[in-house]
ZADO-527230 format. One line per 8 residues: number of its first residue (from 1); for each residue x, y, z of C-alpha. Coordinates in nm, 2 decimals, decimal comma. Layout:
NUM) X Y Z; ...
// end
This chain:
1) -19,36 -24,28 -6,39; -18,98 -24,30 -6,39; -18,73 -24,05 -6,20; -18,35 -24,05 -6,30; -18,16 -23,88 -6,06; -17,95 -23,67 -6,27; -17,74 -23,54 -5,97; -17,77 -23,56 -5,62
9) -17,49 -23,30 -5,50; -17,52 -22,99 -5,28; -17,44 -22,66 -5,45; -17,02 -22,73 -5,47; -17,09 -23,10 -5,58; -16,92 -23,36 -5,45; -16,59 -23,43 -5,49; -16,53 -23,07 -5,35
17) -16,24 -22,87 -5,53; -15,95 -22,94 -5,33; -16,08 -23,14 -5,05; -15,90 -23,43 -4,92; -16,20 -23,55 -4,70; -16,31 -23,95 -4,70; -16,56 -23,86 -4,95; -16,43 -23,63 -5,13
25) -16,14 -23,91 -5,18; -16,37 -24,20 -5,18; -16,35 -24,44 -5,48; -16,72 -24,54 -5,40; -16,93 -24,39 -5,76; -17,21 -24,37 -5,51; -17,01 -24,04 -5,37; -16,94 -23,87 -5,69
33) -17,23 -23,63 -5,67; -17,33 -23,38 -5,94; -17,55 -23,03 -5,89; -17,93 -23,15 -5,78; -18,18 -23,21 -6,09; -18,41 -23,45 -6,14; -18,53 -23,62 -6,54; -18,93 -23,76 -6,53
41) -19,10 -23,96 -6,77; -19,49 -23,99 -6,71; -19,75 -24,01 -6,98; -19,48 -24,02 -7,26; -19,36 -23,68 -7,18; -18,99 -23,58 -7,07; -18,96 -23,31 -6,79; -18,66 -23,19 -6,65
49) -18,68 -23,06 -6,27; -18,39 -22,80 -6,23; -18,09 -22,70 -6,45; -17,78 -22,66 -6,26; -17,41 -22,59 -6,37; -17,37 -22,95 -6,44; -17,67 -22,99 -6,70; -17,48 -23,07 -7,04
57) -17,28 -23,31 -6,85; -17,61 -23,49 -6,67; -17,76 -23,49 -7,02; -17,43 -23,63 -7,20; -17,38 -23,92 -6,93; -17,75 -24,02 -6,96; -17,83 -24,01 -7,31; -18,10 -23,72 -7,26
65) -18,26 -23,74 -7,62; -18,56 -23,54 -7,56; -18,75 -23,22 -7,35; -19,08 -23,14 -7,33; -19,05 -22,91 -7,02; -18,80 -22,80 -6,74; -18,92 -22,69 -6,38; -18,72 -22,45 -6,20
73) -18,72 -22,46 -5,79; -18,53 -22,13 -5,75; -18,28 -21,90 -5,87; -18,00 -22,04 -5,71; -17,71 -22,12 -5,94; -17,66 -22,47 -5,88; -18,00 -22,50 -5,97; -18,00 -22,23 -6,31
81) -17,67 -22,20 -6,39; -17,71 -22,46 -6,72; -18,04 -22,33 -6,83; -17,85 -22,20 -7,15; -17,76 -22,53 -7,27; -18,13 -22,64 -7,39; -18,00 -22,51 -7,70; -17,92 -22,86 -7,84
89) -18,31 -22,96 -7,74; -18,46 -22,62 -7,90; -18,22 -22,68 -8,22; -18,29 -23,03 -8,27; -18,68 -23,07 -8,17; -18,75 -22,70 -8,41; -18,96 -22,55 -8,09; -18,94 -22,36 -7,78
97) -18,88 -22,52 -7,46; -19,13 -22,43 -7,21; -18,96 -22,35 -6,89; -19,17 -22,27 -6,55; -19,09 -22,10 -6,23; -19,24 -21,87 -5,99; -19,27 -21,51 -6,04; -18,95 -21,46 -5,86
105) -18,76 -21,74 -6,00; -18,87 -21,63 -6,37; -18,74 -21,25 -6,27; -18,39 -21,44 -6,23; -18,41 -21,58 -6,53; -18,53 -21,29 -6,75; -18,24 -21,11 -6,55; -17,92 -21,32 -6,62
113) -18,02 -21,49 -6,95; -18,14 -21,13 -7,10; -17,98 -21,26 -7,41; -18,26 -21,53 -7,46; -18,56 -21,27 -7,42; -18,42 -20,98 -7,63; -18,53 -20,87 -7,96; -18,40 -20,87 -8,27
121) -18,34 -21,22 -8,14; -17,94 -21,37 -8,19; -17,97 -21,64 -8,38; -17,86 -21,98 -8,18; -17,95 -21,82 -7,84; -18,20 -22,08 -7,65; -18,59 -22,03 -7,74; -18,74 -22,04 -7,39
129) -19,12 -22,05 -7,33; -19,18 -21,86 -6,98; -19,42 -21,94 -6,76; -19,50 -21,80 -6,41; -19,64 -22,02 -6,20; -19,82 -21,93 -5,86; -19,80 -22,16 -5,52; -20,09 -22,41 -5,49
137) -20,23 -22,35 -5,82; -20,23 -22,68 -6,03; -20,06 -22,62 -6,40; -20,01 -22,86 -6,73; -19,65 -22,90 -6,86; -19,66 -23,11 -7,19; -20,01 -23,23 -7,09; -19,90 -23,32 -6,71
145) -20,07 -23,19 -6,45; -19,83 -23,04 -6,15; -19,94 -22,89 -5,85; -19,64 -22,57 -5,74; -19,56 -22,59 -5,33; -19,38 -22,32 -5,11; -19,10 -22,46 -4,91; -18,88 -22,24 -4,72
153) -18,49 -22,24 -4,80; -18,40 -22,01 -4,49; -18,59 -21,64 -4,60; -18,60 -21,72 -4,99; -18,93 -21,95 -5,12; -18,84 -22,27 -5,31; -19,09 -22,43 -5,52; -19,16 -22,78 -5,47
161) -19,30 -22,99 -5,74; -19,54 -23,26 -5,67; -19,66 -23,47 -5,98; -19,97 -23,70 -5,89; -19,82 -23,92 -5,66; -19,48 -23,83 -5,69; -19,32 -23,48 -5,46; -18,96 -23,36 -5,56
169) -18,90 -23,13 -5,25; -18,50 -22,94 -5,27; -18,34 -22,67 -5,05; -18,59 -22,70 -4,77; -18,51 -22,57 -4,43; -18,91 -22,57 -4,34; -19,20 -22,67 -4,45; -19,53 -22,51 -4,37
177) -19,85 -22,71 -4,29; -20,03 -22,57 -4,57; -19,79 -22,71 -4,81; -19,77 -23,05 -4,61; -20,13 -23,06 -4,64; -20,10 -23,04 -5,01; -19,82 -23,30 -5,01; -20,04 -23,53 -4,80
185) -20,09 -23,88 -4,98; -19,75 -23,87 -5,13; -19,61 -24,20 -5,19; -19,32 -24,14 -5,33; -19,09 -23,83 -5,20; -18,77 -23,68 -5,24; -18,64 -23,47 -5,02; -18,28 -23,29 -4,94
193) -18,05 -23,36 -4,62; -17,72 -23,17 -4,62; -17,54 -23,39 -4,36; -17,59 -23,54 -4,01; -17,55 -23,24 -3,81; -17,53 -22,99 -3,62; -17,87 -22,82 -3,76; -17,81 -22,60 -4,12
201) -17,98 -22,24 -4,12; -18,15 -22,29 -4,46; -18,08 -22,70 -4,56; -18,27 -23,02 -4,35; -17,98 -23,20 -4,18; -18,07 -23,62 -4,23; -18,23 -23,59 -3,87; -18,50 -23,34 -3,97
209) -18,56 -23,44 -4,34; -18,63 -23,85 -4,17; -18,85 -23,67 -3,91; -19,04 -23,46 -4,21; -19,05 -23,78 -4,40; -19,18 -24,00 -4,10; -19,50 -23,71 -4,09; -19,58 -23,71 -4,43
217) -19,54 -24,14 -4,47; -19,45 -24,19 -4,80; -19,42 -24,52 -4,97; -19,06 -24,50 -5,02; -18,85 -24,17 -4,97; -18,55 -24,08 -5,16; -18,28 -23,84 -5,02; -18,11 -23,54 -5,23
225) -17,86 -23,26 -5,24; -17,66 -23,44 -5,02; -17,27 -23,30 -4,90; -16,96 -23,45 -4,88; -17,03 -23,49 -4,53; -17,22 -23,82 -4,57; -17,04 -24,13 -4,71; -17,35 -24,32 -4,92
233) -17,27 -24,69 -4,79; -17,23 -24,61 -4,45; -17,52 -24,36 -4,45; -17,73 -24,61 -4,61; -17,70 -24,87 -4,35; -17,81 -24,65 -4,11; -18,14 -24,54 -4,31; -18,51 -24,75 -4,26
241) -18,58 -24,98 -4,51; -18,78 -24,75 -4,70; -18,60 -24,46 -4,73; -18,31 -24,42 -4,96; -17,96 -24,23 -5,04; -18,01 -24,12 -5,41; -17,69 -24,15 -5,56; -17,62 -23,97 -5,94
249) -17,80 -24,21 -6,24; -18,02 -24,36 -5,95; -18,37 -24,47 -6,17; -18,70 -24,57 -6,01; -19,02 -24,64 -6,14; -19,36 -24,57 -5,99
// end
């Protein structure tokens, strides 16, 4: 398996319109942070976790040749926002791109990008397979097995993704033991940390995302949907040796 990161930014990306922060200002690539998303290849299949605002962009600067499915983890725009240009993929491959989400994620989606689902269909809108997907219950996307997991982004449900050995966990505040359970044997996880501190109402700071990480002992642990509140070098040197700073165009292989 191989995970690009495709961005790694919190939901205003990083730089931040008009901020003059050390980041923000930094010259360091590492700190240029697009909107959160995630591109797998496993078992000669392409699937994209998460279309944010950023998408065409992510796809442009990484050569993204190819879907076979997208995953959605909620309906939050820097997550959805860029779901409209698969267009490209749909044009190009001559098929539908599945797309899967959770009952309430796919109600967004049926909602803002009306346009795709309406008949007579406009020619040259997106062709988008949709498929609810229920918590805990294993699905296939392009022949891939992936088990759906509740995480809680302050009252709303995110769906985590966890792909045999791989778990792709964003916009968690909590985590209940019936999903960490089900994450259980993970050896490779991502996870979100806004910033340091103080403590976020809906977003693990870096404190509680390396104490979530140091319970569910993963082989090596990747952080995400970081802020411009975290400078990647300096942030790094304070991390163990297994767990990581993701940075934008960041690939590993399983």
């Amino acid at each position: 398996m191989k995970v690009k990161f495709l961005g790694t930014g919190t939901s205003l990306g990083v730089p931040i319109i008009s901020c003059d922060c050390p980041v923000c200002t930094s010259a360091d690539p590492h700190d240029k942070r697009l909107r959160s998303s995630v591109l797998i290849e496993t078992e000669g299949r392409t699937i994209v976790i998460d279309t944010g605002p950023d998408f065409r962009q992510q796809c442009l600067a990484n050569n993204v040749r190819h879907i076979d499915a997208i995953l959605i983890t909620h309906p939050h725009r820097d997550h959805l926002a860029g779901l409209d240009d698969i267009r490209p993929f749909c044009y190009i491959q001559q098929q539908d791109i599945p797309v899967y989400a959770s009952h309430f994620t796919s109600g967004t989606i049926r909602r803002d990008f009306a346009y795709c689902f309406a008949e007579p269909k406009y020619p040259g809108v997106p062709d988008i397979e949709l498929h609810e997907i229920q918590d805990f219950q294993p699905f296939m996307a392009a022949g891939v097995e992936i088990l759906p997991l509740p995480v809680m982004h302050a009252q709303m449900v995110v769906t985590a993704y966890r792909i045999g050995r791989f778990t792709y966990i964003t916009d968690a505040g909590s985590i209940a033991d019936e999903t960490l359970a089900a994450i259980e044997g993970t050896e490779y996880l991502v996870i979100n940390a806004l910033r340091k501190e103080p403590p976020h109402p809906a977003h693990f700071t870096l404190p509680q995302a390396l104490l979530m990480i140091d319970r569910i002992k993963p082989r090596e642990a990747y952080i995400t949907h970081i802020s411009h509140n975290m400078a990647h070098q300096e942030t790094q040197r304070e991390l163990p040796p297994h767990v990581h700073l993701a940075y934008d165009g960041l690939t590993v292989e399983f």
